[in-house]
N, C-alpha and C positions, 0 to 999 in steps of 0.2 A: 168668773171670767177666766177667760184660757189666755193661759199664757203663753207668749210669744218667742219662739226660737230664735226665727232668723225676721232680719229687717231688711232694707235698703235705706242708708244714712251716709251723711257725708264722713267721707276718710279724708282724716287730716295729713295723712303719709300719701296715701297716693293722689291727694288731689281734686277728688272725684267721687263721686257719686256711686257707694258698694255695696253687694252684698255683705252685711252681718251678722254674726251668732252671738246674741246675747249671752253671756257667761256670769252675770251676778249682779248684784244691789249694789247700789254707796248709800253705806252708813250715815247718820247723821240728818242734825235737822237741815230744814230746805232742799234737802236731795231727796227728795218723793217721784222727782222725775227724772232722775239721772240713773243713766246704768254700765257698767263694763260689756264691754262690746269687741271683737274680736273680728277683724275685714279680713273676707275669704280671699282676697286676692295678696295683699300683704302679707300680712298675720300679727298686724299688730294690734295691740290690746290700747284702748283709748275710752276715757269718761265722755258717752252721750248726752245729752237732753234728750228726751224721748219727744218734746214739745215738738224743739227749735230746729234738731238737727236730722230727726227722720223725717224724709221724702215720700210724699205720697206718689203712689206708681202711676196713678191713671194723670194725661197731663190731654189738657184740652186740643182736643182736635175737629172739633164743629165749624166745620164748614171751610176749613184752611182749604179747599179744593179751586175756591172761591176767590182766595186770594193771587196774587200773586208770587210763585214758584219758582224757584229754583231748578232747572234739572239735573239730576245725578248725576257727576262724573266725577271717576276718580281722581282726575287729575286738578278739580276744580278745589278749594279753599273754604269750607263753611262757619258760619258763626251761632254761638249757643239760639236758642230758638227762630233759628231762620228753618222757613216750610222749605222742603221739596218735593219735587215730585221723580220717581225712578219710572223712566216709562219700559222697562222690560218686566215689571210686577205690575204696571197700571197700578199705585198706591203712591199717596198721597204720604208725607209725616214730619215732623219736626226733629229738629236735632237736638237733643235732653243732654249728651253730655260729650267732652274732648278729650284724648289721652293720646299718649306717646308710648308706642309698642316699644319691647325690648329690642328688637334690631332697628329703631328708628323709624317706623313707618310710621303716622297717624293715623287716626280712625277716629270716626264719629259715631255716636251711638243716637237710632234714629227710631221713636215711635212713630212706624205706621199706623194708618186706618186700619188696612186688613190684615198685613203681615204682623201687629206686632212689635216690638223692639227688634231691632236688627242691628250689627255692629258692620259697618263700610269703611272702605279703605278713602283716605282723602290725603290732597296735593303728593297722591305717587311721584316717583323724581324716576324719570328714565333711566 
Protein backbone atom coordinates (compact mmCIF):
# COMPACT_ATOMS: atom_id res chain seq x y z
CA UNK A 1 0.00 0.00 0.00
CA UNK A 2 1.41 3.57 -0.90
CA UNK A 3 1.81 5.66 1.48
CA UNK A 4 0.26 9.00 1.90
CA UNK A 5 2.11 12.40 1.96
CA UNK A 6 -0.29 15.09 2.15
CA UNK A 7 -4.16 14.87 3.22
CA UNK A 8 -6.90 17.23 3.79
CA UNK A 9 -7.95 17.17 7.70
CA UNK A 10 -9.28 19.26 10.14
CA UNK A 11 -6.75 21.96 11.65
CA UNK A 12 -7.44 22.52 15.17
CA UNK A 13 -5.35 26.21 15.02
CA UNK A 14 -6.87 27.25 12.17
CA UNK A 15 -10.18 26.15 12.50
CA UNK A 16 -10.90 24.61 9.28
CA UNK A 17 -10.63 22.26 6.92
CA UNK A 18 -6.39 21.93 5.43
CA UNK A 19 -4.06 20.79 3.60
CA UNK A 20 -1.55 18.34 5.45
CA UNK A 21 1.86 16.66 5.19
CA UNK A 22 1.91 13.84 7.24
CA UNK A 23 5.36 13.81 9.06
CA UNK A 24 5.41 10.34 11.32
CA UNK A 25 3.62 7.54 13.43
CA UNK A 26 2.42 7.59 17.41
CA UNK A 27 3.84 5.09 19.11
CA UNK A 28 2.02 3.00 21.21
CA UNK A 29 -0.84 0.71 21.53
CA UNK A 30 -4.35 1.93 20.23
CA UNK A 31 -2.59 4.62 17.94
CA UNK A 32 -2.65 2.35 14.67
CA UNK A 33 -4.75 5.18 13.37
CA UNK A 34 -3.22 8.24 14.50
CA UNK A 35 -0.53 10.21 12.88
CA UNK A 36 1.73 13.58 13.16
CA UNK A 37 0.54 15.83 10.67
CA UNK A 38 1.79 19.29 10.00
CA UNK A 39 -1.13 22.07 8.27
CA UNK A 40 0.37 23.82 5.16
CA UNK A 41 -1.27 26.89 6.00
CA UNK A 42 -0.27 27.27 9.85
CA UNK A 43 2.52 24.99 10.43
CA UNK A 44 1.51 23.43 13.14
CA UNK A 45 2.27 19.96 14.00
CA UNK A 46 -1.05 18.19 15.69
CA UNK A 47 -1.92 14.22 16.45
CA UNK A 48 -4.67 13.13 13.69
CA UNK A 49 -7.10 10.29 13.60
CA UNK A 50 -6.74 9.24 10.24
CA UNK A 51 -10.48 7.65 10.68
CA UNK A 52 -12.31 10.69 12.38
CA UNK A 53 -10.37 13.65 11.39
CA UNK A 54 -9.48 13.23 7.53
CA UNK A 55 -12.03 14.66 5.09
CA UNK A 56 -12.99 13.11 2.14
CA UNK A 57 -12.66 15.66 -0.90
CA UNK A 58 -15.53 14.63 -3.09
CA UNK A 59 -18.70 16.22 -1.16
CA UNK A 60 -22.16 15.41 -2.91
CA UNK A 61 -23.32 17.33 -5.40
CA UNK A 62 -26.30 15.38 -7.38
CA UNK A 63 -28.65 17.25 -8.42
CA UNK A 64 -28.21 20.52 -5.90
CA UNK A 65 -29.04 22.41 -9.41
CA UNK A 66 -32.56 21.05 -8.38
CA UNK A 67 -32.68 22.58 -5.32
CA UNK A 68 -33.09 25.76 -4.31
CA UNK A 69 -29.95 28.26 -4.65
CA UNK A 70 -28.59 30.87 -3.44
CA UNK A 71 -26.99 33.36 -5.95
CA UNK A 72 -23.42 34.57 -5.67
CA UNK A 73 -22.73 37.76 -4.27
CA UNK A 74 -20.06 39.20 -2.55
CA UNK A 75 -21.76 41.08 -0.40
CA UNK A 76 -24.25 38.36 0.56
CA UNK A 77 -23.46 36.06 4.05
CA UNK A 78 -23.39 32.12 3.57
CA UNK A 79 -23.68 29.23 5.89
CA UNK A 80 -21.65 25.76 5.82
CA UNK A 81 -23.48 23.54 3.17
CA UNK A 82 -25.83 25.97 1.81
CA UNK A 83 -25.92 25.43 -2.45
CA UNK A 84 -25.43 28.35 -4.68
CA UNK A 85 -25.40 29.20 -7.76
CA UNK A 86 -22.58 31.93 -9.47
CA UNK A 87 -24.36 32.85 -12.56
CA UNK A 88 -21.21 34.47 -14.29
CA UNK A 89 -19.53 30.60 -14.39
CA UNK A 90 -23.20 29.09 -14.89
CA UNK A 91 -22.14 26.41 -11.81
CA UNK A 92 -23.93 25.32 -9.39
CA UNK A 93 -21.96 24.22 -5.62
CA UNK A 94 -21.82 24.04 -2.03
CA UNK A 95 -20.01 25.85 0.58
CA UNK A 96 -17.53 23.15 2.37
CA UNK A 97 -15.76 25.61 4.42
CA UNK A 98 -15.48 29.49 6.27
CA UNK A 99 -12.39 31.48 7.21
CA UNK A 100 -11.18 34.82 8.19
CA UNK A 101 -8.38 36.35 5.88
CA UNK A 102 -5.53 38.10 7.45
CA UNK A 103 -6.69 41.71 6.66
CA UNK A 104 -10.23 40.73 7.81
CA UNK A 105 -12.08 39.82 4.64
CA UNK A 106 -14.19 36.54 4.75
CA UNK A 107 -14.23 33.93 2.28
CA UNK A 108 -15.99 30.75 1.55
CA UNK A 109 -14.72 27.89 0.06
CA UNK A 110 -17.12 26.50 -2.49
CA UNK A 111 -17.21 23.00 -4.38
CA UNK A 112 -18.56 23.58 -7.76
CA UNK A 113 -20.01 20.98 -10.33
CA UNK A 114 -17.79 22.10 -13.03
CA UNK A 115 -15.29 24.63 -11.60
CA UNK A 116 -14.23 22.73 -8.79
CA UNK A 117 -13.16 24.15 -5.29
CA UNK A 118 -13.03 27.66 -5.64
CA UNK A 119 -12.38 30.28 -2.63
CA UNK A 120 -14.98 33.61 -2.88
CA UNK A 121 -15.12 36.62 -1.20
CA UNK A 122 -18.20 36.91 1.20
CA UNK A 123 -20.20 39.98 3.21
CA UNK A 124 -17.32 42.51 1.58
CA UNK A 125 -17.90 45.70 3.81
CA UNK A 126 -17.69 48.87 1.49
Amino acid sequence: MARVKNIEAFCSSCNTVRKMELTGDVSGEGNENKRWAKCKKCKQTMIIDIESDVKDKKYSLDGIENQECTTYSPMKKYELGETIYHQSWDDFGKVVTKETLSNGQNSITVEFQKSGLKKLIESLNN
